[in-house]
ROBA-755287 format. One record per residue (C-alpha): residue in one letter; residue number from 0; y, z, x. Coordinates in steps of 0.05 Angstrom, whole numbers. Layout:
REM residues N
<r vexza="A" pami="NUM" north="Y" up="Z" east="X"/>
...
REM end
This chain:
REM residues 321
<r vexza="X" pami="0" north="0" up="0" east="0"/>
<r vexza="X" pami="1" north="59" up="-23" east="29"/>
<r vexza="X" pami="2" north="130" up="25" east="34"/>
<r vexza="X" pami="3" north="185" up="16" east="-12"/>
<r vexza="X" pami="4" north="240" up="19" east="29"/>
<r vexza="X" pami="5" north="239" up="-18" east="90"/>
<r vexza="X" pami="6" north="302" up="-58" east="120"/>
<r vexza="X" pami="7" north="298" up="-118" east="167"/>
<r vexza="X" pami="8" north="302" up="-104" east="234"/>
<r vexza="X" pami="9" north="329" up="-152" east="298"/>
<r vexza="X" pami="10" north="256" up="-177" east="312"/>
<r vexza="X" pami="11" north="220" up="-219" east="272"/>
<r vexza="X" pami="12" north="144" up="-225" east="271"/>
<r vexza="X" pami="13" north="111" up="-297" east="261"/>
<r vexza="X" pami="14" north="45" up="-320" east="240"/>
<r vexza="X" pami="15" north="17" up="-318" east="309"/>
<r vexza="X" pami="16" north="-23" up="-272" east="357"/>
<r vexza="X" pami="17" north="27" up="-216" east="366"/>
<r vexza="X" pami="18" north="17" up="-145" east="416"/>
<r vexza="X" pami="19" north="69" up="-100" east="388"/>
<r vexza="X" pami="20" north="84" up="-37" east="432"/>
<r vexza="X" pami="21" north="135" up="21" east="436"/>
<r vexza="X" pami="22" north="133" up="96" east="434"/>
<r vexza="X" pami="23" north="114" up="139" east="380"/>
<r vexza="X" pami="24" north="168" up="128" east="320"/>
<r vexza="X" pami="25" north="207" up="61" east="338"/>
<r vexza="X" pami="26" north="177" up="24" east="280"/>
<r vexza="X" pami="27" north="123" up="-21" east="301"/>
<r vexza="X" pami="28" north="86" up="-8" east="234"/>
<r vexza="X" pami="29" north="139" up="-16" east="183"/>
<r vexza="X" pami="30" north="156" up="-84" east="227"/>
<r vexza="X" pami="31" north="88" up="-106" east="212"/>
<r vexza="X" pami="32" north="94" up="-86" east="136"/>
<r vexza="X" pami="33" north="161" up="-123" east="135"/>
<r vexza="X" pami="34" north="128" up="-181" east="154"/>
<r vexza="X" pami="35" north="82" up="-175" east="101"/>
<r vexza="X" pami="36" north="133" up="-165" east="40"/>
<r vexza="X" pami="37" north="130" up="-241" east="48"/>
<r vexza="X" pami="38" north="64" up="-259" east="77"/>
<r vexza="X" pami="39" north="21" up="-303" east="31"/>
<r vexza="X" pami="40" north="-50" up="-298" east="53"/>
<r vexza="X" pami="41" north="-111" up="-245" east="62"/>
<r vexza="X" pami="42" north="-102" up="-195" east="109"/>
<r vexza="X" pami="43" north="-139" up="-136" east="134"/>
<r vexza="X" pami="44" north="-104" up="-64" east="160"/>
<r vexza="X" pami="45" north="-154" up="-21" east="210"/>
<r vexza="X" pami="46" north="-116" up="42" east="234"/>
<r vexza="X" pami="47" north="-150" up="63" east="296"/>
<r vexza="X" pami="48" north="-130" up="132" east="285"/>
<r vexza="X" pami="49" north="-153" up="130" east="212"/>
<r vexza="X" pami="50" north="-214" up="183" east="220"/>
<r vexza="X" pami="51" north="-259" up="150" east="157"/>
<r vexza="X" pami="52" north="-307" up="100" east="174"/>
<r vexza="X" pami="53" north="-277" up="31" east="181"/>
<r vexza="X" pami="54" north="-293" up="-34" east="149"/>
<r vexza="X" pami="55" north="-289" up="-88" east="201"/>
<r vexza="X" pami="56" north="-272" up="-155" east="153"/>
<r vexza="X" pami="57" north="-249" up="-217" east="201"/>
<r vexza="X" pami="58" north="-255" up="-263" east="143"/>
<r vexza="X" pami="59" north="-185" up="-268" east="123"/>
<r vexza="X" pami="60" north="-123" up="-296" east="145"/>
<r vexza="X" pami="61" north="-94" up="-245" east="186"/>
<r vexza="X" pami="62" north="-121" up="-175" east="214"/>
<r vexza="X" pami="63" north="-74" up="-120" east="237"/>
<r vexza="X" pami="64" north="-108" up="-70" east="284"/>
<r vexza="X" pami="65" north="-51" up="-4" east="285"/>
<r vexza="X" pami="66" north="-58" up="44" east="349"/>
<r vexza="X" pami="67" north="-106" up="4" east="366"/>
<r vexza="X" pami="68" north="-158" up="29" east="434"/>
<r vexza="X" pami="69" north="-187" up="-34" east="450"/>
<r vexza="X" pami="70" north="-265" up="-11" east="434"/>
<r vexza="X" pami="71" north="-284" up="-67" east="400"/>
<r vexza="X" pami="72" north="-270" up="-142" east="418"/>
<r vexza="X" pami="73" north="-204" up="-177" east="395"/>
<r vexza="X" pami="74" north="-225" up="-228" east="340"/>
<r vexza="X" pami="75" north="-222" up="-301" east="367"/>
<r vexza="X" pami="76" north="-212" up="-340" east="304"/>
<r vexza="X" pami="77" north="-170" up="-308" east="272"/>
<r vexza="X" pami="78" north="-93" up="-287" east="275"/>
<r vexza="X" pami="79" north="-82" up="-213" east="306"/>
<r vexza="X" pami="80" north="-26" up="-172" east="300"/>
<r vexza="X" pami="81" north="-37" up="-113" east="354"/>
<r vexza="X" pami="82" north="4" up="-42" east="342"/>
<r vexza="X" pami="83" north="4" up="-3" east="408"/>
<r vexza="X" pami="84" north="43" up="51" east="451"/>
<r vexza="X" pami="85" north="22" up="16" east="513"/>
<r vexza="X" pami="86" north="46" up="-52" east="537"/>
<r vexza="X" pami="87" north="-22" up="-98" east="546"/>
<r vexza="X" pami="88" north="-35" up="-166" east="570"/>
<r vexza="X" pami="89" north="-75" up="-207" east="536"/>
<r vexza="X" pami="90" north="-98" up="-276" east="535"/>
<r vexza="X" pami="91" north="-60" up="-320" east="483"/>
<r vexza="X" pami="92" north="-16" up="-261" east="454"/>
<r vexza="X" pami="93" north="58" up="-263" east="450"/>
<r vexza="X" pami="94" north="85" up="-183" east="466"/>
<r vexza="X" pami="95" north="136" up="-156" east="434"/>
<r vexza="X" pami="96" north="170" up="-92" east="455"/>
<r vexza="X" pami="97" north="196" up="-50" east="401"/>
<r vexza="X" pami="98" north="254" up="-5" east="415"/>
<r vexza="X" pami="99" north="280" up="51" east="365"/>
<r vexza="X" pami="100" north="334" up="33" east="322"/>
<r vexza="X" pami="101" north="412" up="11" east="364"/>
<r vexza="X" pami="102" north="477" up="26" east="338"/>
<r vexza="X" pami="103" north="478" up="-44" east="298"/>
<r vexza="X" pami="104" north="420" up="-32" east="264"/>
<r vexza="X" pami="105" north="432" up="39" east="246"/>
<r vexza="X" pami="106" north="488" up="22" east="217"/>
<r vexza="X" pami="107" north="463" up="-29" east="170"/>
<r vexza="X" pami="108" north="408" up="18" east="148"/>
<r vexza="X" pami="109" north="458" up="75" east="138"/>
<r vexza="X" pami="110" north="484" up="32" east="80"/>
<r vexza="X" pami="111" north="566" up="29" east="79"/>
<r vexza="X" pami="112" north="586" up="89" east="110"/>
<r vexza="X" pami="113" north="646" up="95" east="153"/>
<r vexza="X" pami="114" north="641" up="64" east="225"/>
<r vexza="X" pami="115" north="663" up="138" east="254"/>
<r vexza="X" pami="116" north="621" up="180" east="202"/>
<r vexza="X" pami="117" north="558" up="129" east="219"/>
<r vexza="X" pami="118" north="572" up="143" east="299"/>
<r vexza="X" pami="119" north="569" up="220" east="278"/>
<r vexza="X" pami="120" north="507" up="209" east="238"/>
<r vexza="X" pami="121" north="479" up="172" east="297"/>
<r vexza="X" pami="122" north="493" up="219" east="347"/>
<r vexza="X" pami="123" north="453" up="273" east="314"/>
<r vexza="X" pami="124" north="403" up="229" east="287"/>
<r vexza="X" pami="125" north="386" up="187" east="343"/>
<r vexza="X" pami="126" north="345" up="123" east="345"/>
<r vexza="X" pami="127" north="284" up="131" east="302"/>
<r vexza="X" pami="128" north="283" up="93" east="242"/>
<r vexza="X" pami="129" north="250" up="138" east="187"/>
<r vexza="X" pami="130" north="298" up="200" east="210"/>
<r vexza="X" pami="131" north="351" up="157" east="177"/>
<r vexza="X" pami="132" north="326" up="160" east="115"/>
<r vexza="X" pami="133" north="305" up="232" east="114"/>
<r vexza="X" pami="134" north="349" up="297" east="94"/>
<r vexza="X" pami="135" north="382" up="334" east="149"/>
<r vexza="X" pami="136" north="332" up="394" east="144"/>
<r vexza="X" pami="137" north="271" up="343" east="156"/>
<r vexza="X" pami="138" north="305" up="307" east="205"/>
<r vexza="X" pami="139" north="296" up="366" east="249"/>
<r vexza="X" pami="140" north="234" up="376" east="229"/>
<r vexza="X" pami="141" north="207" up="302" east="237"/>
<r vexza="X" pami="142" north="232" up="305" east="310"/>
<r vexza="X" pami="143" north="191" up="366" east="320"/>
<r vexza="X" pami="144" north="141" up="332" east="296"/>
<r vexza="X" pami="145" north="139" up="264" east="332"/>
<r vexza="X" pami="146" north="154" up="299" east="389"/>
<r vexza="X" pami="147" north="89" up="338" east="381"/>
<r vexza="X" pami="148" north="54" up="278" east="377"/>
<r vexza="X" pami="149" north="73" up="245" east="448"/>
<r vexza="X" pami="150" north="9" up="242" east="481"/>
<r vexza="X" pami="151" north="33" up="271" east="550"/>
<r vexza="X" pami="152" north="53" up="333" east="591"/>
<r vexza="X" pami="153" north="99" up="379" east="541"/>
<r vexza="X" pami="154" north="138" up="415" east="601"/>
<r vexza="X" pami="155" north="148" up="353" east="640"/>
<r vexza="X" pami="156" north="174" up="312" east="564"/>
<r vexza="X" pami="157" north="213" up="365" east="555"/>
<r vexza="X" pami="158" north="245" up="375" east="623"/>
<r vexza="X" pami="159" north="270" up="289" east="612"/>
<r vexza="X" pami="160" north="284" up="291" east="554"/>
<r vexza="X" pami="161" north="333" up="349" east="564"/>
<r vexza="X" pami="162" north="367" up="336" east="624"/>
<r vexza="X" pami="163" north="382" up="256" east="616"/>
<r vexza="X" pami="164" north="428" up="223" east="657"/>
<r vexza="X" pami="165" north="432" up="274" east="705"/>
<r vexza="X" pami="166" north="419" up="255" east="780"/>
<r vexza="X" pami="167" north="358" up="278" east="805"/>
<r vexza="X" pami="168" north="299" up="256" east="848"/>
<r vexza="X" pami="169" north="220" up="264" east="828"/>
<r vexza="X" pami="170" north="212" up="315" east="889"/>
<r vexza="X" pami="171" north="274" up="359" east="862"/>
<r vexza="X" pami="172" north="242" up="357" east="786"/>
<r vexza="X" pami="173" north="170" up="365" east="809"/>
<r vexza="X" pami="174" north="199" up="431" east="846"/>
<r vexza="X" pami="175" north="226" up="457" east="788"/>
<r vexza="X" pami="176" north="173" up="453" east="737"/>
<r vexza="X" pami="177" north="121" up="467" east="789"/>
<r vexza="X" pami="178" north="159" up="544" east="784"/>
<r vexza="X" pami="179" north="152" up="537" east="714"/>
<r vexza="X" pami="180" north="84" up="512" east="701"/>
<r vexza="X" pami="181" north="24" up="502" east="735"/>
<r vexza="X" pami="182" north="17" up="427" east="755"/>
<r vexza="X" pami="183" north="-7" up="377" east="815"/>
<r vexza="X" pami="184" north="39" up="338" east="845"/>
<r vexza="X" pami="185" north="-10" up="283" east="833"/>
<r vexza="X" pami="186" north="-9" up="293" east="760"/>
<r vexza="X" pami="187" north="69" up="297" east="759"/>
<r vexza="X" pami="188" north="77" up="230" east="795"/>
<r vexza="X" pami="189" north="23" up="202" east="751"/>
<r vexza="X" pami="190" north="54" up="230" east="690"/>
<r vexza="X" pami="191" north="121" up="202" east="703"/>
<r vexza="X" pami="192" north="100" up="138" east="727"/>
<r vexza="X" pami="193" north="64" up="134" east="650"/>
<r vexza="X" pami="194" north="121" up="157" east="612"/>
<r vexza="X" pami="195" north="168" up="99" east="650"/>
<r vexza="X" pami="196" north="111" up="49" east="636"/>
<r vexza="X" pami="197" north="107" up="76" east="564"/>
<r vexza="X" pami="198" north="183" up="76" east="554"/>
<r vexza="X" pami="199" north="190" up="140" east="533"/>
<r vexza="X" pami="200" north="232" up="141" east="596"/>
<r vexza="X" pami="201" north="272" up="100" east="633"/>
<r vexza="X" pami="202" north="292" up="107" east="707"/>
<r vexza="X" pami="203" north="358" up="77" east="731"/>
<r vexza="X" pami="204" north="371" up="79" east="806"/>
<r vexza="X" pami="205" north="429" up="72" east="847"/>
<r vexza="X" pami="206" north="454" up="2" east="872"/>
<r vexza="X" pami="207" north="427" up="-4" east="930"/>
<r vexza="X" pami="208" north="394" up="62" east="946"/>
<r vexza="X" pami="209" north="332" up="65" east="924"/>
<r vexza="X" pami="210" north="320" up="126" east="951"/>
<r vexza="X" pami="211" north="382" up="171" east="916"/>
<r vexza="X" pami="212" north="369" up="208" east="863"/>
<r vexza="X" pami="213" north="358" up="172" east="801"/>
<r vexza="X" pami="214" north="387" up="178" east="732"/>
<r vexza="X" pami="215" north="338" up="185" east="672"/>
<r vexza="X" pami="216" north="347" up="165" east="591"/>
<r vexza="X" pami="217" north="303" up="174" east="538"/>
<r vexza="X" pami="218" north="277" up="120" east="486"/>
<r vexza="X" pami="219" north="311" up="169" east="434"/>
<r vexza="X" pami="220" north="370" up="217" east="452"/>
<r vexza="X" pami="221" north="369" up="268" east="395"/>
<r vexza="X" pami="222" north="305" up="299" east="426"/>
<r vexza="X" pami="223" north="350" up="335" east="466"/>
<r vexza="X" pami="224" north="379" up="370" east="400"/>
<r vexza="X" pami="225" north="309" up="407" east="382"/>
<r vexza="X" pami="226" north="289" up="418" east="451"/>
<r vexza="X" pami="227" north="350" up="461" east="486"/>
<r vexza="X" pami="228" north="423" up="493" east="465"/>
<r vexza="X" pami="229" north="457" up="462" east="521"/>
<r vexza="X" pami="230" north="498" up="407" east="488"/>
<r vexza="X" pami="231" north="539" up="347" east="536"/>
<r vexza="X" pami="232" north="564" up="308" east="498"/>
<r vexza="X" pami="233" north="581" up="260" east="566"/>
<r vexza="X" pami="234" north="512" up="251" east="583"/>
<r vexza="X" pami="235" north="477" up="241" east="510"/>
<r vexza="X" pami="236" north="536" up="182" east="498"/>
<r vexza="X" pami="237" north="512" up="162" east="564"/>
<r vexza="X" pami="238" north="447" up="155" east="543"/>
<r vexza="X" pami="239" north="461" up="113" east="478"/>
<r vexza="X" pami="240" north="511" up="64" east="521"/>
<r vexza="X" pami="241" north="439" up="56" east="566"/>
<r vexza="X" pami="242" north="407" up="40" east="502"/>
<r vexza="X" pami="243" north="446" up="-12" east="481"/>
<r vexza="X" pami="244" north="456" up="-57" east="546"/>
<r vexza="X" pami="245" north="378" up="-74" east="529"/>
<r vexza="X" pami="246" north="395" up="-107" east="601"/>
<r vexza="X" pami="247" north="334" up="-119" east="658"/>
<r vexza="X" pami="248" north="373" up="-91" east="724"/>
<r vexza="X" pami="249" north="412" up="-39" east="709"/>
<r vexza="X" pami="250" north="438" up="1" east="762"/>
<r vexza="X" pami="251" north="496" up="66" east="774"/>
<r vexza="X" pami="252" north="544" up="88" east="831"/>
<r vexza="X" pami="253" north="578" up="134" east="844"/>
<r vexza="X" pami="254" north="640" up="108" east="813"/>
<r vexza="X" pami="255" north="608" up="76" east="752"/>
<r vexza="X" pami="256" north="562" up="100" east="699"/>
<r vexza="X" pami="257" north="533" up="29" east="701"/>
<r vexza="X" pami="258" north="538" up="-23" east="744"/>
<r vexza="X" pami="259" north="515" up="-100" east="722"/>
<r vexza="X" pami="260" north="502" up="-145" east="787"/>
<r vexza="X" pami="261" north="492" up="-208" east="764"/>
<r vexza="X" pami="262" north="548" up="-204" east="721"/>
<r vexza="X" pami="263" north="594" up="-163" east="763"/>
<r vexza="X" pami="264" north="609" up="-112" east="709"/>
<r vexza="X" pami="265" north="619" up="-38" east="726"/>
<r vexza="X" pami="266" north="617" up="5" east="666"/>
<r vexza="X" pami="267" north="645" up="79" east="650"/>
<r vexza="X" pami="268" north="631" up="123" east="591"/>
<r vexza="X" pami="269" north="690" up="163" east="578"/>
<r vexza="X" pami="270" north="688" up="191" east="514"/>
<r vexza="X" pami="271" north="747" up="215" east="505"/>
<r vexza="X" pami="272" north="797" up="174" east="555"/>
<r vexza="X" pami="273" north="867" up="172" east="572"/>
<r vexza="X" pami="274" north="911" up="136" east="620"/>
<r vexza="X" pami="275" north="915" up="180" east="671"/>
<r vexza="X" pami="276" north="848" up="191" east="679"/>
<r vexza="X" pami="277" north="830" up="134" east="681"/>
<r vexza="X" pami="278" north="874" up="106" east="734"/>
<r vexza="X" pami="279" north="843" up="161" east="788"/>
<r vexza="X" pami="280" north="769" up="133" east="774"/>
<r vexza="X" pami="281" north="799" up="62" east="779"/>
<r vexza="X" pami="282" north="827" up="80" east="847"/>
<r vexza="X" pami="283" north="754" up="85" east="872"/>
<r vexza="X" pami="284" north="718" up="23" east="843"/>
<r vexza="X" pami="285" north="706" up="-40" east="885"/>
<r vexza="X" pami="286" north="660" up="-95" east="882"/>
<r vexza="X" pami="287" north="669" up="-113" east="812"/>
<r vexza="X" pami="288" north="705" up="-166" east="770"/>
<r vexza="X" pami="289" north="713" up="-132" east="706"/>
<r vexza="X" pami="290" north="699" up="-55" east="687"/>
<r vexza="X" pami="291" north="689" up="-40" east="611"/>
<r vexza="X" pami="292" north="714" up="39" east="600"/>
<r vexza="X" pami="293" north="672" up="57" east="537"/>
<r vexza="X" pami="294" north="701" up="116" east="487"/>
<r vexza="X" pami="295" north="683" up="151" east="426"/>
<r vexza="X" pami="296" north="751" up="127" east="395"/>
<r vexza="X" pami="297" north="802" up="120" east="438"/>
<r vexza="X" pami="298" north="829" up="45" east="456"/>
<r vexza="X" pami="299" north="889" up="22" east="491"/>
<r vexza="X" pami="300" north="909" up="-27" east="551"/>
<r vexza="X" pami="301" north="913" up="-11" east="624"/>
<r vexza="X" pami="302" north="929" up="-57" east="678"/>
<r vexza="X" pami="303" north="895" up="-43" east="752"/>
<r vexza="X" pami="304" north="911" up="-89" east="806"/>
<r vexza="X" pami="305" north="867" up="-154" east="800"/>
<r vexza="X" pami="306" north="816" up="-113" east="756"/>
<r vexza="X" pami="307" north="801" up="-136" east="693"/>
<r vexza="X" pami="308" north="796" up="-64" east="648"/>
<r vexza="X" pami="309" north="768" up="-63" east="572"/>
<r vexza="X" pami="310" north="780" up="3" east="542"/>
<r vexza="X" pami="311" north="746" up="5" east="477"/>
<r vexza="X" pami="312" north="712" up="48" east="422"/>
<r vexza="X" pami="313" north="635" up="47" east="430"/>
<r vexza="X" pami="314" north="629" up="15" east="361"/>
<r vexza="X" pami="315" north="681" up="-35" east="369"/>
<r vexza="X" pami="316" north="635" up="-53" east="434"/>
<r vexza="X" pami="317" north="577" up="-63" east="400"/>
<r vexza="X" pami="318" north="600" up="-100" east="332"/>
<r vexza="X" pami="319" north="636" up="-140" east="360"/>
<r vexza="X" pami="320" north="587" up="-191" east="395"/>
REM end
């Protein structure tokens, strides 16, 4: 039985051997069930994490295999649509990567609210689709819950999830939970290299530095809200301007919050700017063409030598492409 309410998201599924992968919560189901709202033919649904005893029917038009674990074979002659939480290659399958819910599509599911109420909203919120839709008690409640459900290391979640964007190396966090908990550095590294593969994490480094400490951002931002009572507000918009680049090489230094090589963009996230502050930061930024300054509402014009500056209101940046 399908939903009732389900809104169209940025990716579209075709009738075609599909992998569909992202963390726990992003969607990947309802983007199947979307797809079937107009979908024609037979189709069979197998959850793999459905405990009753499965009936395995290949004679239809389309089978959809949800969480799927890859213990029995991949039907050959007949079209597949794959759910999973890890990215897999296989033979003949387009992959799609699912990503929770950006700024643009939040705000088309949050259905005509103001642009700075729906920023609010967001900001608490965060980037999972059925949170949007839920009261504010359960949306506490529902991140509880999904975060229950990630299948890896609690302590070493919620250590990421509650300290993103902050500059740190693996050796500095592994010495800090390792006081904390008891766990192998093997199983840290091994951990952590799962979560990035996963995206339930993403690792940005510094431009050319491999070796600095590196920033990390979580796939959804308001985890941070059920997991600890330190609020910064500078490094959760941090994490939702990460979000939304949705770019491949993403790098930071240390005068720039992001920094864009092949397009020679340095970006800031200030999110509450002024002039003056602005103009000291400026002072210390080279090898860029253009730096965007990114606020929570403040815009206004500032001229820096041969710099090109855009200071503008984080929803203004993203509605506007």
């Amino acid at each position: 039985m399908l939903p009732k309410k389900i809104l169209d998201r940025k990716v579209k599924l075709n009738y075609e051997n599909t992998l569909i992968y992202g963390p726990k919560g992003v969607g990947k189901t309802f983007l199947v069930f979307n797809f079937l709202r107009n979908f024609k033919g037979s189709y069979t649904y197998i959850d793999f994490e459905d405990y009753r005893e499965k009936e395995f029917n290949f004679n239809v038009d389309l089978v959809i295999f949800d969480n799927f674990d890859f213990s029995i074979p991949v039907p050959q002659n007949t079209i597949t649509f794959i759910i999973s939480k890890t990215p897999t290659i296989l033979e003949n399958f387009k992959t799609i990567e699912l990503k929770g819910l950006d700024f643009e599509e939040f705000f088309a599911f949050n259905n005509a609210q103001s642009i700075t109420h729906t920023f609010d909203k967001f900001l608490k919120t965060g980037t999972l689709p059925k949170s949007v839709f839920l009261e504010e008690y359960f949306k506490e409640e529902y991140l509880k819950e999904t975060f229950k459900l990630l299948d890896f290391n609690k302590d070493i979640l919620k250590f990421f999830f509650s300290h993103i964007g902050e500059k740190l190396t693996l050796y500095q966090i592994y010495q800090i939970l390792k006081k904390k908990i008891k766990i192998s550095k093997d199983n840290f590294y091994k951990t952590t290299n799962e979560l990035i593969k996963n995206k339930i994490i993403y690792e940005v480094n510094k431009f050319n530095s491999p070796k600095s400490p590196k920033k990390f951002y979580s796939y959804n931002f308001a985890f941070k809200n059920i997991l600890t009572n330190k609020k910064n507000l500078l490094l959760t918009f941090e994490n939702i301007v990460f979000l939304e680049l949705n770019e491949k090489e993403v790098f930071y230094k240390d005068t720039l919050n992001f920094y864009l090589p092949q397009k020679e963009l340095g970006i800031m996230v200030i999110p509450f700017a002024n002039e003056e502050i602005l103009l000291e930061k400026l002072k210390k930024v080279k090898d860029v063409k253009k730096v965007q300054v990114i606020t929570i509402s403040n815009e206004f014009e500032i001229n820096y030598k041969n710099l090109e500056v855009e200071v503008i209101p984080f929803w203004r940046w993203r509605l506007a492409e």
